[in-house]
N, C-alpha and C positions, 0 to 999 in steps of 0.2 A: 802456458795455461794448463798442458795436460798435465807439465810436471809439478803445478803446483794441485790443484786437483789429487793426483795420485799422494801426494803428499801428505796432503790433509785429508784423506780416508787413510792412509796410513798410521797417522797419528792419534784417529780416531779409533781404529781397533787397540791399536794400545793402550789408550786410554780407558776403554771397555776393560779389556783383560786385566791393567792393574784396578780397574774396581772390584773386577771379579776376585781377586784373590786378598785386595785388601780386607783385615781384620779377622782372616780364616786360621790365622797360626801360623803362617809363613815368616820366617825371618828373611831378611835383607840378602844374610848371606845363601840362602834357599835358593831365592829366586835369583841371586846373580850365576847361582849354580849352573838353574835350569836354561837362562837364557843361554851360556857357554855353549851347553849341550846344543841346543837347538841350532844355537848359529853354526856350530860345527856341523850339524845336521844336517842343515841348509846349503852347507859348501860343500857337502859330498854328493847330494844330492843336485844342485848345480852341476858341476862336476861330470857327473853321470847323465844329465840330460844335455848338456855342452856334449858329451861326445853322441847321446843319442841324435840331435837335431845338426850334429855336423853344423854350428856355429859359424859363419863365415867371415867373421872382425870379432877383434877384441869389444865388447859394449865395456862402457864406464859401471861402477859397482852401482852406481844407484839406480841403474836401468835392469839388473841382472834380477830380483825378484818381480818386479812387474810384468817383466816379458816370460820368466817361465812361468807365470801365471798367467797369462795371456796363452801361450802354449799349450799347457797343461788343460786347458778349459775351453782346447780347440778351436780356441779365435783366432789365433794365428797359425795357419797350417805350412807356413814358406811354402819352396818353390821343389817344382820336378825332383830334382835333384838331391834334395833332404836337407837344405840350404834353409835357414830362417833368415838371413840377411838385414837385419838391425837396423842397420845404418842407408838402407838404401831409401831412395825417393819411394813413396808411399802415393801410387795413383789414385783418381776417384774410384774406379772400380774394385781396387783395394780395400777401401773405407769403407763401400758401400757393405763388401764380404765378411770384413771384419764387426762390421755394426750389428750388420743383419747374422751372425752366431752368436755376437755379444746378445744380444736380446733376443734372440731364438726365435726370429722373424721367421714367419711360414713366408715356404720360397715363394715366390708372387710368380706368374706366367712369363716363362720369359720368352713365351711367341707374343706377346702383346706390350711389351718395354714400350712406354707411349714417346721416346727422346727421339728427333730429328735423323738422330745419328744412329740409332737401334745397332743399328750392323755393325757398328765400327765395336761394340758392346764385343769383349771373351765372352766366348758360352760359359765357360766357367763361373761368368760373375754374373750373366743377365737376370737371373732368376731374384737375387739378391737384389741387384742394381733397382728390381722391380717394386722386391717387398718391401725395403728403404724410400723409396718412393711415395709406394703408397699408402705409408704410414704420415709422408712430409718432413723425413727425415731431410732428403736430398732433393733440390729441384735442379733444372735444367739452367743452362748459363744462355748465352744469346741466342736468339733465335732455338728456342727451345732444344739447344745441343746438349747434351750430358758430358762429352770432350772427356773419354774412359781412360786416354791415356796420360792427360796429363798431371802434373804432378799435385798432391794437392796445399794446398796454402792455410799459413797459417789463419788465418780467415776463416777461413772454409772451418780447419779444426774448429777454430771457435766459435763457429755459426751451428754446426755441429752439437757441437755440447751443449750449448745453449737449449736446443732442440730438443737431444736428451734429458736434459733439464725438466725441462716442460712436459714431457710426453708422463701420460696416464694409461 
């Protein structure tokens, strides 16, 4: 769902941009120009941010500009190490951190995370874990545990967006 998602706001800036330049004087062959440029643009600049974030797998090409835009716009900050690691399982408290820079969630308290399991929360992510919360981005799983470590499901994603969807 996210790759289709990402997809269709992808196709949607495009479709902005050829209105934008449709009927301005550009020829066909103009803009097949420009795109070249750009694309080659975009693979240097790849390129150069692959070796800056030290890349830890090969991603597939259709995942390589949404993630250096997720990068770039510091939602995705990887790990210790200068590792953004792609491919790896993505925790609740992952999501929560990624959500709450995606939307520029004021950090919520993270001495007061109201989940069962508070403790078991990274410091690193309680704060977020909190603001996500208490927006109703994310609720608790049984017995009101938040469960930080484990992986999260595509459910959850789509429970998720849904969410964002709806949030005003």
């Amino acid at each position: 769902m996210q790759r289709s998602l990402l997809l269709w706001m992808s196709n949607k800036a495009e479709a902005k941009r050829r209105r934008a330049t449709k009927g301005e004087g550009h020829s066909r062959g103009t803009a097949v120009g420009e795109h070249r440029q750009a694309t080659a643009k975009k693979r240097r600049l790849w390129k150069t941010e692959e070796k800056k974030h030290r890349w830890a797998v090969t991603v597939g090409a259709w995942a390589h500009s949404p993630l250096l835009k997720t990068v770039e716009a510091g939602w995705l900050t990887g790990y210790p190490d200068g590792t953004v690691r792609p491919n790896a399982p993505l925790t609740r408290t992952m999501m929560a951190m990624i959500i709450a820079k995606a939307l520029e969630l004021q950090p919520g308290d993270a001495q007061q995370v109201s989940f069962a399991d508070a403790e078991d929360i990274p410091a690193w992510g309680k704060a977020a874990v909190e603001a996500a919360r208490s927006k109703g981005l994310i609720r608790g799983q049984a017995s009101n545990r938040f469960n930080p470590d484990a992986t999260t499901t595509r459910a959850e994603a789509a429970t998720l967006i849904l969410r964002l969807l709806e949030l005003e």
